[in-house]
Structure formats: C-alpha cells, structure tokens
C-alpha positions in Angstrom: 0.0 0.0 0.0 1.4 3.6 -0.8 0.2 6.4 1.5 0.4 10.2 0.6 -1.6 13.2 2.1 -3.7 15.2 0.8 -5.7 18.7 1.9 -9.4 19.1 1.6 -11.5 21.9 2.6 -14.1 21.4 5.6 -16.9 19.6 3.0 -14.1 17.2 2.4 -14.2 18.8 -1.2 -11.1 19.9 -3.7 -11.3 21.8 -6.8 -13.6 22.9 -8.5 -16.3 21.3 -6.1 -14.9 17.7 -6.4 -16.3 15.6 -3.4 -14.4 13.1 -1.7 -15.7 10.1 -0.1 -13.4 8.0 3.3 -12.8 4.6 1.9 -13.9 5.3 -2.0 -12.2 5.4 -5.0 -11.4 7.9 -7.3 -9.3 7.3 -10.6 -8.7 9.8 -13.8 -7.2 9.2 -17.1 -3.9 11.2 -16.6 -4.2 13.3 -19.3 -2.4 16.7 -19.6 -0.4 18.5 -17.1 -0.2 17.2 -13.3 -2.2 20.4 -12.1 -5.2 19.5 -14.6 -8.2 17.3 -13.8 -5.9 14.2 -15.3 -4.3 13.4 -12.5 -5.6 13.3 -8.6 -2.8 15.0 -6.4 -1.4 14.6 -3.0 2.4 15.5 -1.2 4.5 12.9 0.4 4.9 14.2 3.8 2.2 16.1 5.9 4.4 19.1 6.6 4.8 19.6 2.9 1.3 19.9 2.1 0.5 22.5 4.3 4.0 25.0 3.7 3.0 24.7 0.0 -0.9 24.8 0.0 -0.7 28.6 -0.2 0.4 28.7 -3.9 -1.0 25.5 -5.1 -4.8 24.8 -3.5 -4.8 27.5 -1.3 -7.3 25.6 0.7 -8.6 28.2 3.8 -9.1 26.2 7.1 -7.8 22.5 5.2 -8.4 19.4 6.7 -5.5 16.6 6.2 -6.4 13.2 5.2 -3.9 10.2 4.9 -4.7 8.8 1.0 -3.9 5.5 -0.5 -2.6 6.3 -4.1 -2.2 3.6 -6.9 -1.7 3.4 -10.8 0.7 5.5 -13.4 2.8 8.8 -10.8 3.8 11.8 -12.4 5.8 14.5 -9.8 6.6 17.8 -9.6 10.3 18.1 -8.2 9.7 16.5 -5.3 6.6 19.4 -4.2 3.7 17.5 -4.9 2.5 13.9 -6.9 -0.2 13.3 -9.3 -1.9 10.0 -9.0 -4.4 8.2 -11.8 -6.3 6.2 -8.7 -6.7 7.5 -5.1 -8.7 7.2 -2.0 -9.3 9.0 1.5 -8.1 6.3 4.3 -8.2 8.4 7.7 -8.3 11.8 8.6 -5.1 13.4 10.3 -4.5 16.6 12.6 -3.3 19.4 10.4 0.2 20.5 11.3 0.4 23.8 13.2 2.5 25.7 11.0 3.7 29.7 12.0 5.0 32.3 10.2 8.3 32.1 11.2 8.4 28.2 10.2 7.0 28.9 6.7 10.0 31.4 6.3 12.2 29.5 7.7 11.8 26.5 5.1 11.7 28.9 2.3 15.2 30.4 3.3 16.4 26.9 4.2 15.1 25.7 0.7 17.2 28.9 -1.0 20.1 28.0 0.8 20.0 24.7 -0.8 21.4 26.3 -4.2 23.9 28.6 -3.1 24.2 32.0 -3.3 26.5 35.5 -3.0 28.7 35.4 0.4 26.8 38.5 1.7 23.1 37.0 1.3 24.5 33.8 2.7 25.5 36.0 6.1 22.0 37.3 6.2 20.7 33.7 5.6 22.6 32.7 8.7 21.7 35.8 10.9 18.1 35.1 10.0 18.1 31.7 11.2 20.1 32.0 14.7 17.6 35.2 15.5 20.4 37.6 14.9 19.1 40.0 12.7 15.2 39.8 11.4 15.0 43.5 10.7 13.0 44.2 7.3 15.5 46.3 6.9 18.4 43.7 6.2 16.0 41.7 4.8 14.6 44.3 2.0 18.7 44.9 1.8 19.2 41.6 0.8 16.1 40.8 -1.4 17.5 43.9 -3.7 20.8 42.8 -4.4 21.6 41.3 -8.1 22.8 38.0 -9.2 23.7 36.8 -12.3 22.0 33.2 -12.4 18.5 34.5 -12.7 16.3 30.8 -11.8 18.7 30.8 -8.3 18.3 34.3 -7.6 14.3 34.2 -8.0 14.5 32.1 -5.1 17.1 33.8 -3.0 15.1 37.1 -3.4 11.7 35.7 -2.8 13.3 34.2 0.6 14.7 37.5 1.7 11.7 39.5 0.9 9.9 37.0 2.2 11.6 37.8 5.8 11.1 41.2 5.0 6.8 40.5 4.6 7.0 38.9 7.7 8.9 41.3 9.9 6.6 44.1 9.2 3.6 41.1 9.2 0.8 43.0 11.4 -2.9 41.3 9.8 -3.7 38.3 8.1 -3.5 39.5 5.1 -0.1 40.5 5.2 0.5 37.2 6.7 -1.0 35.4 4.1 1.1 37.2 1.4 4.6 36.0 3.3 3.2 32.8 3.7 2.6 32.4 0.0 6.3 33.8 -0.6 7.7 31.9 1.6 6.3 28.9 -0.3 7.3 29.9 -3.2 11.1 30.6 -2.6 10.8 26.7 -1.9 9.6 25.7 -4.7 11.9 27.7 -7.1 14.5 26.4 -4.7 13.3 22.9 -5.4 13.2 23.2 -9.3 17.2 23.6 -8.9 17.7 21.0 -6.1 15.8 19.1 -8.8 17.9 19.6 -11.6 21.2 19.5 -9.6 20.2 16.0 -8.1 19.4 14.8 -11.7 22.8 15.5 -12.4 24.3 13.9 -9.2 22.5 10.9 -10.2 23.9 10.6 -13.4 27.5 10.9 -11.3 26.3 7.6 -9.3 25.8 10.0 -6.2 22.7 8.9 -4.3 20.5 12.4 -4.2 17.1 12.2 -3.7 15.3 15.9 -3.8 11.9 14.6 -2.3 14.0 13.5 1.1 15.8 16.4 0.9 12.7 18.7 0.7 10.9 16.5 3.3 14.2 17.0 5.8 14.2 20.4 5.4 10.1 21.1 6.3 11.0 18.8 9.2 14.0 21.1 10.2 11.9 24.3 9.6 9.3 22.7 11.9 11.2 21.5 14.9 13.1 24.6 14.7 12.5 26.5 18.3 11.5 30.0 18.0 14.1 32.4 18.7 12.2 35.8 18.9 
C-alpha cells in the first residue's frame, strides 16, 4: 500500500467542487499536465502539504487526510505527486504551521542552491535570531545575481523575511506565507535539476528526502524571537 496526504476543505471537497468520499475510489485518465483534472494530487509528507498549500490549492481552514494512491505517478520536483487512482483512508490533525516556520523552510530551501557570500550572512543571521529586521532583509532581497532561476529564489526568501517582519494582519501574513512557499519551490526546481545531475554521477540524491528534511528542520526549529 502507498500512503500520501492530501488537503481538503471542511466539505471534504477539492477543486472545482470535487467531493471526496473516506474509503472510495477515485481514478482519472492522466491526461495533460499534473495540475489538470488528469491526474488526482497529493504531497509525500504532511508538513509539505500545508508550507506549499498557499500557492497550489490555497485551501482556507484545510483538513489533512492520509490517501492510499495507486496506478501511473507523475511528480513535480519532489513538491507534490499526481496519482491516476486515489482514495481518503483516515483523517489526520493538520500541522500547526507559523510564520516564522513557513520562512524558515523557504530560506532553508534557497540556501540549498547557493548563493553571494553577503546573502548567505544574512541567511545565517536570520536563522540563529540575529538580525530579522526588514531592513536587512529588503537589503538583501534587492541585491543582483547573475544566475536569474537561483536568484528568484534567494530574493523571494529575503523579501519574504522582509513580509514577515513588518507582518501585522492576516492578510499580510497570508502574502509571506505564499512567498515563503514559493522561494521553496523555485529552490526545489534547482535542487531538482542538480540531483538529476548527481544521479547521473552515481551519487545517491534524492530531492523529495531532501525537501521532506528540510520542512522537518523548519518545523522542529525553536522559535528564537
């Protein structure tokens, strides 16, 4: 049996109104592209589904649901999987997830792919609590780079910080969120391409473990504020 996880909104519903029944079947034809209506689509780890759900579903108050998945795959760079057959097998609690976290595994993410010596320091004073001004932040999401896929996700991650240290509504909150999430995943289009190539070297590198370790390090990352 292989388990995923999947988000649902409080009718147990998905996009587009699709209901989903606890024990039932659904299957599609996987036709087109994995965020189309040919393929039914889950995350490996429950962590992962809820630091990305605010650029992909976007689900407001999700509930999680632990989902037995079966027939042809098709993945996204380790971010999320599209399945032809699925089914709803128990319902899970939803990971509290904070701010700080969901920057936190953005940034982390970033770092993955290297960057300039001066936004690595302010990588590394963000994450011991040493300086979370917006001020360094904003500093460090305007500086230039010259490989443009990298440094869309090392500016997103900095400005990102920045969102989230002047953060003072939910909307606000919501916007770094949805940064955060997606400094991640143009962090894990790279990490994805760079373990492609590892592979090819007979190096074991797996970006779905990799993406999986670093939501867990995010998560069980005490606060520092």
């Amino acid at each position: 049996m292989k388990l995923r996880y999947k988000l649902t909104d409080q009718n147990i519903q998905t996009y587009n109104g699709t209901q989903w029944d606890l024990g039932l079947w659904k299957e599609t034809d996987r036709s087109g592209d994995l965020c189309g209506p040919g393929w039914l689509h889950c995350y490996t780890d429950p962590i992962l589904a809820v630091l990305l759900n605010p650029i992909h579903a976007d689900i407001k108050n999700p509930r999680l649901w632990e989902v037995e998945v079966a027939g042809k795959c098709k993945t996204d760079h380790g971010l999320k999987e599209g399945w032809t057959r699925m089914r709803l097998i128990r319902e899970l609690a939803v990971p509290d997830v904070t701010l700080e976290q969901r920057v936190r595994f953005g940034i982390l993410c970033a770092q993955k792919i290297g960057q300039a010596p001066d936004w690595t320091a302010w990588t590394e004073n963000w994450l011991c609590g040493k300086d979370r001004s917006a001020k360094s932040a904003q500093a460090a999401g305007a500086a230039k780079w010259t490989v443009a896929r990298v440094a869309e996700a090392a500016v997103e991650a900095a400005w990102t910080a920045a969102w989230a240290a002047w953060a003072a509504d939910s909307e606000e909150e919501e916007e770094a969120a949805r940064a955060a999430a997606r400094a991640a995943e143009e962090a894990a289009e790279e990490a994805a391409e760079e373990a492609a190539e590892a592979a090819t070297r007979g190096m074991k590198t797996n970006p779905k473990q990799v993406l999986i370790a670093l939501a867990e390090q995010a998560i069980q990352s005490k606060n520092v504020r």
